[in-house]
C-alpha positions as a Markdown table, in Angstrom:
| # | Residue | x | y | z |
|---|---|---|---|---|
| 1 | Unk | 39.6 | 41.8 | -54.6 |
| 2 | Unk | 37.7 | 39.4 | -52.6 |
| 3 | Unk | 35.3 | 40.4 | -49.7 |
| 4 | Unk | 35.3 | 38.0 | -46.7 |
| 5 | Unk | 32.4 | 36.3 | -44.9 |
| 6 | Unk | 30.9 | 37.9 | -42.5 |
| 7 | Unk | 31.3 | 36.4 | -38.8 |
| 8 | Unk | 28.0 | 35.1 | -38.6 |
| 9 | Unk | 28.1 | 33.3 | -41.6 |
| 10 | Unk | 30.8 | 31.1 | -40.8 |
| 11 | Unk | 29.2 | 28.7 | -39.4 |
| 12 | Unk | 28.9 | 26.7 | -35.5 |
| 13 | Unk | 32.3 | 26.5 | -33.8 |
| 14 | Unk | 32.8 | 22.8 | -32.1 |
| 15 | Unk | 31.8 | 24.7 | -28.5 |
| 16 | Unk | 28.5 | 25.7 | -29.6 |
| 17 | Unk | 27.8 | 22.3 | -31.6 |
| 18 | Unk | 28.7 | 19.9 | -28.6 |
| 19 | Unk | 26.7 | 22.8 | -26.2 |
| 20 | Unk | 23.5 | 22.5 | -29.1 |
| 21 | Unk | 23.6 | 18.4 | -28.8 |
| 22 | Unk | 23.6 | 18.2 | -25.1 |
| 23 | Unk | 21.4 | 20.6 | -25.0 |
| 24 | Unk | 18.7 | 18.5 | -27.5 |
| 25 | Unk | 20.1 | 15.0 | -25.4 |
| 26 | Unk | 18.6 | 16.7 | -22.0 |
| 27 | Unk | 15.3 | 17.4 | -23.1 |
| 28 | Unk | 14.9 | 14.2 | -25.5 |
| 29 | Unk | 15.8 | 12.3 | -22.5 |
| 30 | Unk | 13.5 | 14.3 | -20.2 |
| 31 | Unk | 10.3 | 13.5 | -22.9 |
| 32 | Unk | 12.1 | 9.9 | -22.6 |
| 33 | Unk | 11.1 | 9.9 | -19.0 |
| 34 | Unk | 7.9 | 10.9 | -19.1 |
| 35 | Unk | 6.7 | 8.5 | -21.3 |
| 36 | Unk | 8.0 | 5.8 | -19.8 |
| 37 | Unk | 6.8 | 7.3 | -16.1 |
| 38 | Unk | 3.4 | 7.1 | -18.5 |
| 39 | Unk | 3.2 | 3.7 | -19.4 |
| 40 | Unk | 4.4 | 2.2 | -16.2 |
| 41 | Unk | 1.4 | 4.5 | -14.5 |
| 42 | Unk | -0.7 | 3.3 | -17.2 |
| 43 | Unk | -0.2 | -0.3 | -16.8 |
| 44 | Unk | -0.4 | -0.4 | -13.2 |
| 45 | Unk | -3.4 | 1.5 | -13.2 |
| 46 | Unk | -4.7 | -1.1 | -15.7 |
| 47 | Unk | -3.9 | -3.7 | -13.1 |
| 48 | Unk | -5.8 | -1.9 | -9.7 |
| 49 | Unk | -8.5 | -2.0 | -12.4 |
| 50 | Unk | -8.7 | -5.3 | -13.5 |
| 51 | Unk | -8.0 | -6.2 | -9.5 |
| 52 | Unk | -11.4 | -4.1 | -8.4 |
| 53 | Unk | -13.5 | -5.4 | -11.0 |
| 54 | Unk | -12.7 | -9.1 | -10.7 |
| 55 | Unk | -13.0 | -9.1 | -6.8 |
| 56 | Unk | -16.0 | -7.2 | -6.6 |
| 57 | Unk | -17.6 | -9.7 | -8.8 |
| 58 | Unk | -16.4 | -12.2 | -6.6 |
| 59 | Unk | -17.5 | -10.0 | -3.5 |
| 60 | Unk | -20.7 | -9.8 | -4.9 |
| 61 | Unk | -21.1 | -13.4 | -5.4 |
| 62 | Unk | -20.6 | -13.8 | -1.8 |
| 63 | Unk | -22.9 | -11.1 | -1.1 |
| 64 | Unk | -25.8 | -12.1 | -3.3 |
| 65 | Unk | -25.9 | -16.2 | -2.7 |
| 66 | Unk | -26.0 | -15.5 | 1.4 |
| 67 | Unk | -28.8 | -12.7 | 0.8 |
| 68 | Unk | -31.1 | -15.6 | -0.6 |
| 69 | Unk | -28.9 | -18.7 | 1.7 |
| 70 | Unk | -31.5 | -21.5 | 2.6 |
| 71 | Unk | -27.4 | -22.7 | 4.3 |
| 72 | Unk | -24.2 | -22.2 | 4.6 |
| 73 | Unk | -20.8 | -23.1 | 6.1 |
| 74 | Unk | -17.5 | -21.5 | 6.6 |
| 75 | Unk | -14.5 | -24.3 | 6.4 |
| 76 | Unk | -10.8 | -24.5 | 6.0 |
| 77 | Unk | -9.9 | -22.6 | 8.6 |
| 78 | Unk | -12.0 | -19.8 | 7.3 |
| 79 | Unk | -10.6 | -20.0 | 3.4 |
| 80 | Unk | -13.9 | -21.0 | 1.8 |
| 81 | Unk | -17.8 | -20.8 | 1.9 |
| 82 | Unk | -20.3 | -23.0 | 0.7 |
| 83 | Unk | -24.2 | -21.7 | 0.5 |
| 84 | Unk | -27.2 | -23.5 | -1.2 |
| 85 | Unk | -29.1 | -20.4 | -2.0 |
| 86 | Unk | -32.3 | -19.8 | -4.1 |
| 87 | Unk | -31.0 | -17.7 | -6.7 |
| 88 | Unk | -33.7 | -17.2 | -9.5 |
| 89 | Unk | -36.0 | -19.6 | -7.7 |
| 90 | Unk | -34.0 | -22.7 | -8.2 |
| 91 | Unk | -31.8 | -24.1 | -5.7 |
| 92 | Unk | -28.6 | -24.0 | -6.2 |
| 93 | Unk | -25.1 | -24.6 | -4.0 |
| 94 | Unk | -22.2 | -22.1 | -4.7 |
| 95 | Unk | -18.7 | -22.2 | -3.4 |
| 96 | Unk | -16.4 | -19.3 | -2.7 |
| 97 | Unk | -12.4 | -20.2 | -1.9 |
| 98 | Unk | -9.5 | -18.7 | -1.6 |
| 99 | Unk | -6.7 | -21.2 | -2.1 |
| 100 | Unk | -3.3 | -21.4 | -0.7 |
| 101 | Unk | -1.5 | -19.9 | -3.8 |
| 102 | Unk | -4.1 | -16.5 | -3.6 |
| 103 | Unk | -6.3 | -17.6 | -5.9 |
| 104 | Unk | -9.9 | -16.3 | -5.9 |
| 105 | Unk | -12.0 | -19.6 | -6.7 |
| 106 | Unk | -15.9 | -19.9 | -7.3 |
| 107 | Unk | -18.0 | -22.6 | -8.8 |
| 108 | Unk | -21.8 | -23.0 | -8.7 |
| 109 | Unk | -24.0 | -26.6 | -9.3 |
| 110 | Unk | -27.6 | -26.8 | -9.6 |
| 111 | Unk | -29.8 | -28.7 | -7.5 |
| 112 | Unk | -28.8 | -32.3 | -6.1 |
| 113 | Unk | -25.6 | -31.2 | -7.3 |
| 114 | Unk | -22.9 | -31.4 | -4.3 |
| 115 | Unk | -20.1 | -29.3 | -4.7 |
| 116 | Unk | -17.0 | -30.3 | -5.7 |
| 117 | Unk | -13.3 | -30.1 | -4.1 |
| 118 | Unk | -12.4 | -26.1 | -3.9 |
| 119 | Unk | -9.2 | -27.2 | -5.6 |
| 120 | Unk | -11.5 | -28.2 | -9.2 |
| 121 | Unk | -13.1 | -24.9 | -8.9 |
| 122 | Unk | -12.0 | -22.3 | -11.5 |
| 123 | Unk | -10.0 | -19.5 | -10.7 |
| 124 | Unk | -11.4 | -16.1 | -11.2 |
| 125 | Unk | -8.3 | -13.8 | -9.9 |
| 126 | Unk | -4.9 | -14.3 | -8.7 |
| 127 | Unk | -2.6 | -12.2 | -6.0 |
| 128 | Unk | -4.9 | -12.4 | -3.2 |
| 129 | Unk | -3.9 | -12.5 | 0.2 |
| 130 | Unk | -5.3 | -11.7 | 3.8 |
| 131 | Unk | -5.8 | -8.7 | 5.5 |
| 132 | Unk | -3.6 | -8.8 | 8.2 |
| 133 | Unk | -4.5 | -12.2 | 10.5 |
| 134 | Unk | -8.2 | -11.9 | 9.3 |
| 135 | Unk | -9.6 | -15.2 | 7.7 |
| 136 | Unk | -10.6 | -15.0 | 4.5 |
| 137 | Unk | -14.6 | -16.0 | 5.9 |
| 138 | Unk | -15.6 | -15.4 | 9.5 |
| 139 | Unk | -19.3 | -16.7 | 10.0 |
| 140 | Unk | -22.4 | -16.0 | 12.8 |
| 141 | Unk | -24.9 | -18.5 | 12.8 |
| 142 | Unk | -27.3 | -15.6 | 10.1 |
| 143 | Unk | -24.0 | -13.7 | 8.2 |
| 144 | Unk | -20.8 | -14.4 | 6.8 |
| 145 | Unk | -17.7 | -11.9 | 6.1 |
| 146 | Unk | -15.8 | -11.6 | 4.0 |
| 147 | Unk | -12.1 | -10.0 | 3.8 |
| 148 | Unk | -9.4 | -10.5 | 1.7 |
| 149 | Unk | -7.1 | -7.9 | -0.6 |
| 150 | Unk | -6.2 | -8.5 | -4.2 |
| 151 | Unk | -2.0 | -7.4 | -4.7 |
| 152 | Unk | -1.4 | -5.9 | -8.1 |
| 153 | Unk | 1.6 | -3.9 | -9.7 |
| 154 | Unk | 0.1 | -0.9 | -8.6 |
| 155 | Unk | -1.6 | -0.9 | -5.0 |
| 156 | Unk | -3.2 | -3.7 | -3.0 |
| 157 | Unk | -7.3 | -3.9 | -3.4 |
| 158 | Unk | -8.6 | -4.5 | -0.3 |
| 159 | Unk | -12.5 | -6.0 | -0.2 |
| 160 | Unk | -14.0 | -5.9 | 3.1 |
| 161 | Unk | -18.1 | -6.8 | 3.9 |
| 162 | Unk | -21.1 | -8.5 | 6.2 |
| 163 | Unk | -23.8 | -10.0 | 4.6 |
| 164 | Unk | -27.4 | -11.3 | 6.8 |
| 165 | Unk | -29.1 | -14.5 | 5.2 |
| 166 | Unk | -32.9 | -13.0 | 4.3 |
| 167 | Unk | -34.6 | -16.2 | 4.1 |
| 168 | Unk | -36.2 | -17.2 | 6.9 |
| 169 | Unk | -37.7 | -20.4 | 5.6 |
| 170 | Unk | -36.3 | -23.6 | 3.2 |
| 171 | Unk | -39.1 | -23.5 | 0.4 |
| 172 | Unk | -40.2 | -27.2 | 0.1 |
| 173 | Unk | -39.7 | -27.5 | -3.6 |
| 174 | Unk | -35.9 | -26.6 | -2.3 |
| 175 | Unk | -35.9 | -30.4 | -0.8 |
| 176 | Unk | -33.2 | -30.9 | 1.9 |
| 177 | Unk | -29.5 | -29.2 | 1.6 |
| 178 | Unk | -27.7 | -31.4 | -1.6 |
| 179 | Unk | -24.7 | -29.0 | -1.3 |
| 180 | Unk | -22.4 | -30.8 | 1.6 |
């Protein structure tokens, strides 16, 4: 006499196999999801980063060369500054440029040195663009502003400041402005 199985030891009917895989389909694809969702956050947020750090550098720049300006000038239409500054107690002219294609350009010569074409200078960060109508540079005849936004993958930076010229007097080991 043989015993039969009992029920639940038959085994998964095709119902509760194809219920089972959809089941384990929803939720691999939901962990699917999220860790794409967790890169793409991750690699923009890598981008706002890089975007802050880079134009406050260049921000910076700006703000520390017109703290210690003997000159400087605002030209193309208010896309770059020149200032010959006594940085470290030398003289020294420093450009600041943002060039048609949103790149963030700087250079810096010593001395005699006059600067070069903003187009030669190297570029420090790309993406930028104006804030609103806003040039780049506005000057008075003792500060310069500065606005401008960096665009990245994940939000726009936007960089916004005044900064006053402190020296009141060209040093005469300075010698006359070399810069323009």
């Amino acid at each position: 006499m043989r015993v039969g199985a009992a029920r639940g030891d038959e085994g998964m009917t095709l119902v509760e196999l194809i219920l089972y895989s959809a089941l384990t389909l929803l939720v691999v694809g939901g962990l699917a999801g999220v860790l794409v969702n967790t890169w793409t956050a991750q690699a923009n947020a890598t981008t706002v980063g890089q975007a802050t750090t880079r134009g406050t550098v260049f921000a910076e720049g700006i703000e520390k060369a017109m703290r210690n300006a003997y000159a400087f000038r605002v030209t193309g239409s208010g896309s770059t500054l020149s200032v010959w500054t006594g940085l470290g107690g030398a003289a020294v002219c420093q450009g600041y440029t943002v060039d048609g294609s949103g790149a963030l350009r700087m250079t810096a010569t010593a001395g005699s040195a006059v600067l070069p074409a903003a187009s030669t200078w190297p570029v420090w960060q790309t993406g930028a663009a104006q804030i609103g109508s806003t040039a780049y540079f506005t000057a008075t005849s003792t500060a310069v502003s500065y606005s401008f936004r960096v665009t990245t993958a994940g939000a726009p930076v936007a960089f916004t400041g005044t900064e006053t010229v402190r020296t009141s007097t060209v040093p005469a080991s300075a010698g006359v402005n070399p810069c323009w």
